[in-house]
N, C-alpha and C positions, 0 to 999 in steps of 0.2 A: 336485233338492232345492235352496231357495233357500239362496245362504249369510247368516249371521245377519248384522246389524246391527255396523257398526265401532261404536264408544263410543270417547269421549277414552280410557280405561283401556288401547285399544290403542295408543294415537299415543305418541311418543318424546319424551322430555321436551323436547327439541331446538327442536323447529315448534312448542311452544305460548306460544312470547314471541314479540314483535314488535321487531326491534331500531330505535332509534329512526333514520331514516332522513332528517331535516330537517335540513337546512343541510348535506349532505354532495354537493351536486351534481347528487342523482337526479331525474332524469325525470320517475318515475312521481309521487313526495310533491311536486315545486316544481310542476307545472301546478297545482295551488291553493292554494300559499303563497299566503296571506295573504287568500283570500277566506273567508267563513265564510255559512254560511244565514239567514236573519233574525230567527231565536234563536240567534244566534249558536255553534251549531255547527260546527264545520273540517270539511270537503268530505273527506269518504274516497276516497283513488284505486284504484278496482278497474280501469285503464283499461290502461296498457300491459304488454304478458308477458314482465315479471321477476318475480320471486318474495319476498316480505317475511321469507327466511329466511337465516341467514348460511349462508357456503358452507361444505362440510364439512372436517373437520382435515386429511385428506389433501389437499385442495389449498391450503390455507394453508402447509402446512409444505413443499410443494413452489414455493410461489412466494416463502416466506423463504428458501429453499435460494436459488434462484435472484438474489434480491436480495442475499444474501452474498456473491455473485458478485462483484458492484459494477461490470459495467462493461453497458451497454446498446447495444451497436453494431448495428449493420443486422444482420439474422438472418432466414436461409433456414430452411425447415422442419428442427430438428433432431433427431439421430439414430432416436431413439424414436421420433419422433411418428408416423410411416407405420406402425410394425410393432407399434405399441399399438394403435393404432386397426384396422388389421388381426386383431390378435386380436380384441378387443371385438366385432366385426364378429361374426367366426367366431364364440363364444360365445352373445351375445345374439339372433342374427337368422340361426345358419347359411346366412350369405353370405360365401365366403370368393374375396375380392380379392389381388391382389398389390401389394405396397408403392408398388411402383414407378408406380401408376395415384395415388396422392393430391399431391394439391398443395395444400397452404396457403394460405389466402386470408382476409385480414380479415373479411370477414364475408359472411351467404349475398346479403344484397343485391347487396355489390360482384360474384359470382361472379352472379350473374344476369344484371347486363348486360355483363358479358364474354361471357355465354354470347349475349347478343342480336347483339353487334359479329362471334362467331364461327361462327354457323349461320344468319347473313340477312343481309340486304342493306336498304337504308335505301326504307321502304316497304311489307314484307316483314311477314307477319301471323304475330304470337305469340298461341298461345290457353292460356285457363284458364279452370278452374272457378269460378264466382260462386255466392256471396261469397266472397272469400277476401281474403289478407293483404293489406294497401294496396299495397308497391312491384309486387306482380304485376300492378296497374291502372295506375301510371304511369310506368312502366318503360321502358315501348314507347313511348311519346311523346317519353320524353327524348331516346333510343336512333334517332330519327327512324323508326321502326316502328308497326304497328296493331294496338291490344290489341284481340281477338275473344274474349268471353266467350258462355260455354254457363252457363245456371245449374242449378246440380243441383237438386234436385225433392224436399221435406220429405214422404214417406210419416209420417203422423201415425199412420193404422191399424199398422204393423209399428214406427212408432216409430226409420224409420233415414233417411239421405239417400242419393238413392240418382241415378244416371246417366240421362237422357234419350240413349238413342244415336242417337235418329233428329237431334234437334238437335244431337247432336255430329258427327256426320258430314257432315249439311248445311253447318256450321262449319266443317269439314276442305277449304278451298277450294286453288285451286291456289296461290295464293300465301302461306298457312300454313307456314311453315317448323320455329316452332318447338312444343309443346303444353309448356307451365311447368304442372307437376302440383305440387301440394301435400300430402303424402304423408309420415304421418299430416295431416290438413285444417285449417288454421286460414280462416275461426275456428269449423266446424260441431263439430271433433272428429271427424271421419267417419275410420275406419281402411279401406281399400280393400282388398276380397276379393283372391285371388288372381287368380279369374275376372273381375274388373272389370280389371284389371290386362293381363292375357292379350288383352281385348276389347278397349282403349289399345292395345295394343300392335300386333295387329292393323291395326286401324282408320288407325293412324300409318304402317304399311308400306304399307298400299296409299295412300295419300296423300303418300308421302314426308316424311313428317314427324319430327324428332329429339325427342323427349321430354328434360325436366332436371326431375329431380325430387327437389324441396326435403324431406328426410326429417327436418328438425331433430326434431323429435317425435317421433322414434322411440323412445327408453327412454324416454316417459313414456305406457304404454298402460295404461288403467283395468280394464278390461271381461274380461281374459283371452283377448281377439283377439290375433295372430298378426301383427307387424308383420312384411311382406313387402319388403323390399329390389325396386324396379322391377328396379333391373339384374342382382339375380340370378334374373331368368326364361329357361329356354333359349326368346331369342327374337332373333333377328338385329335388333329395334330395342333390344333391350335392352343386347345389346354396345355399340352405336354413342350409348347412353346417356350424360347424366352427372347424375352424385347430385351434391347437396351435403348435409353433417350436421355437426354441432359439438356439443359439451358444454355450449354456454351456455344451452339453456333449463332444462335437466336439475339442471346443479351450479349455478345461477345465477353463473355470470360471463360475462355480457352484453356487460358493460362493457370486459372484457380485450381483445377483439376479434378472435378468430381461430376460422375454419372449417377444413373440408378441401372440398377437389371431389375427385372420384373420376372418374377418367376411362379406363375400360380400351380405349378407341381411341389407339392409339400414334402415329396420323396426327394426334391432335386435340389431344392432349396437345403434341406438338411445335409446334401452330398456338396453342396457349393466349396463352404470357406474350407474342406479337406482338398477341392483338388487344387485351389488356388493355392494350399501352402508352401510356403516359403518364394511367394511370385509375387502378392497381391500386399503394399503397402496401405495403410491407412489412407482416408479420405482426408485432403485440407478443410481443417476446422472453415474458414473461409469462403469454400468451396461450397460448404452445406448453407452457410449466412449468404450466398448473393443467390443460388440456386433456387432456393425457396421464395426469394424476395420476388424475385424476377417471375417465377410459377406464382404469385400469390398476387404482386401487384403489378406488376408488368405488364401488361396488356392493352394500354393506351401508349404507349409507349413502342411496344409491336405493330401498332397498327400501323402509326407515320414510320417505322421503320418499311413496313410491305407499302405503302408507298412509293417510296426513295426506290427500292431496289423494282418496283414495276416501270418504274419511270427509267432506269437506269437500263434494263434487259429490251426497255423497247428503243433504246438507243443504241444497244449492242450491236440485236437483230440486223434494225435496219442497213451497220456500220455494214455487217459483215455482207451479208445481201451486197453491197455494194462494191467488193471486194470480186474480180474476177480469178474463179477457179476455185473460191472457199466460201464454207456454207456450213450451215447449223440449223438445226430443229430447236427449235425456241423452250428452254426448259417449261415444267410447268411448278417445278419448283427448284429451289435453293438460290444463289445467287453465285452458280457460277454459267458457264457457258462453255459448252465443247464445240471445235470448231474443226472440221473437216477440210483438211488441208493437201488431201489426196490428189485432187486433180488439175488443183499446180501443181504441186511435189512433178506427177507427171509430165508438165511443162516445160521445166527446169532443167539444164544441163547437171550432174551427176555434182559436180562441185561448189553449185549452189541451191538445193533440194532440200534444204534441213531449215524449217519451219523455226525451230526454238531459235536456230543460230543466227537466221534472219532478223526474228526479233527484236533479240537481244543488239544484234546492230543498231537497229533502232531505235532503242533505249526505252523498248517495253518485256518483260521480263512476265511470262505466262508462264505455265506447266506444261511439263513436255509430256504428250498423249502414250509415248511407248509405259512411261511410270507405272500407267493405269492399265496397259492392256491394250492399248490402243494405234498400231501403229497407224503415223500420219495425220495425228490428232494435237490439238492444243486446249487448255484447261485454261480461262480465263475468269478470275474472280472478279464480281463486278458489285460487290460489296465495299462502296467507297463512296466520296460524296462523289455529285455529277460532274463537277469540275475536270477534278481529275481523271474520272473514266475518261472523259472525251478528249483529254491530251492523251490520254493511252492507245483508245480509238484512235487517233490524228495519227498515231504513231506506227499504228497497225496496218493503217493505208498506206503510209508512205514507203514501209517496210516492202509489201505485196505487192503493193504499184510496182517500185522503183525497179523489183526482180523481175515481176512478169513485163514491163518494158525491154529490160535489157536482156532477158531469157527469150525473146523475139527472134 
């Protein structure tokens, strides 16, 4: 039986303002300070994935604990942080780790290419799934490594993404060392069966290959799937694993700067802080005080957040649905939305074909799909109250409309 329809009347009074976010440093709102559309409308940023919501009172009151503190010295991961995030683990995702495998890292990027400098050698081929997050495409070039991408395959009939194994295997060559999995997927949303997981894993043993898989997204699942922890498979590549996950896309604090990596190989853990050195700065004291809070008490809190953002993804859907020539497979997790923009693009005279720049006329401002791997793609965060998704939405229509009319 289908479940009914969210309505505002379920969303938490919380997520339905938008806190004003200009002149405060961020990211996401200064990429179009100051431009505006030629009715002079301000550019709306639905582009990078933070979220347009305050964080919740538990981690406020645990990072003013901490600022009463008053003093900010160098800071190894403290007491809590392994054995909160250890439960949360256990609880959420029955994966249960021992304290002693996490180690703190600013953020999962920097913990990527420490994972490049410590499972390859300069030359040495790291693969992933396309499209995905931008640093997993140039990562390996920095790192003097070959990025090998496999692109996963949009089944539109069943409506999911889903693994070409023959071209991941053909991929899996001898000098592939590492496979960087994305896990829940940014940017399709794809949550990964057990069984696709099991088949990686596989595939990875007999090719020798170490899997590090980026779980950030893991408490924010929409759809009622089952986030599967890679490393807790009984799988001998699964031991020899390492996760990375953090708080910040979940409680939005991004900005604080602190992950965990998860390493239950005791040989690899001991090789860690060597190959990170002189790369991997300290963790924000800060980082560790809202991280913890947010894994310890946040969880009511998370829940009217998955809410908001179910209610907001089934207004996306439908926008886009609505939109002729552009279309999306409904994630099953995060809160963004990839949007398949291929068959206007084809519509379109040559001079006006470009998706981002259409947009942006409009004065909604997405991510552009080539970033990720994608050509003909657009990346829409839809982590914001509902309000303004649907002036973004409104914006999106009339963007598409207005081209596919006059592209006639």
């Amino acid at each position: 039986m289908q479940k009914p329809d969210l309505t505002t009347n379920d969303l938490a009074a919380d997520f339905l303002q938008c806190p004003d976010r200009h002149d405060t440093g961020a990211e996401k709102w200064d990429r179009y300070q100051g431009r505006t559309t030629a009715t002079g409308k301000e550019i709306l940023p639905f582009w990078v994935a933070d979220m347009d919501f305050q964080s919740p009172d538990v981690v406020l009151d645990a990072i003013r604990k901490r600022t009463d503190h008053a003093v900010f010295g160098y800071t190894h991961e403290t007491p809590g942080f392994a054995s909160t995030l250890t439960t949360h683990l256990r609880e959420q995702h029955n994966w249960q780790i021992d304290p002693s495998w996490v180690i703190g890292v600013p953020g999962i990027v920097t913990g990527l290419s420490i994972t490049a400098r410590l499972l390859s050698q300069p030359g040495d081929g790291i693969l992933t799934l396309t499209p995905v997050y931008q640093p997993f495409l140039f990562l390996p070039k920095l790192a003097e490594r070959r990025s090998v991408r496999v692109p996963l395959h949009a089944d539109v009939t069943a409506q999911r993404w889903t693994i070409d194994w023959e071209l991941l295997e053909a991929a899996l060559t001898p000098d592939v060392k590492i496979f960087w999995l994305c896990h829940p997927h940014n940017p399709t949303g794809k949550v990964f069966t057990r069984e696709e997981l099991l088949r990686i894993a596989d595939l990875c043993e007999k090719h020798g290959v170490t899997v590090v898989s980026d779980e950030i997204w893991d408490d924010l699942i929409l759809d009622g799937s089952n986030h599967i922890p890679f490393a807790s498979l009984d799988h001998p590549v699964a031991r020899r694993s390492i996760t990375f996950v953090a708080a910040s896309k979940t409680w939005n604090i991004a900005g604080l700067g602190c992950a965990a990596a998860i390493v239950p190989n005791k040989d690899l853990r001991h090789q860690w802080r060597q190959a990170g050195g002189g790369l991997v700065p300290m963790v924000n004291p800060l980082g560790y005080a809202a991280s913890e809070a947010a894994w310890k008490d946040g969880d009511a809190w998370r829940q009217k957040l998955l809410n908001v953002l179910k209610y907001n993804k089934q207004c996306a859907v439908r926008a886009i649905q609505d939109i002729p020539g552009v279309s999306c497979i409904p994630p099953q997790a995060t809160y963004l939305l990839w949007i398949d923009c291929n068959e206007w693009i084809a519509r379109q005279p040559p001079d006006r074909n470009q998706p981002q720049h259409v947009c942006e006329e409009a004065g909604i401002g997405p991510s552009n799909g080539p970033e990720f791997g994608g050509s003909g793609y657009l990346r829409l965060n839809f982590g914001c109250p509902p309000a303004l998704l649907q002036e973004g939405l409104e914006r999106l229509r009339d963007a598409f409309g207005a081209y596919e009319t006059s592209g006639q």
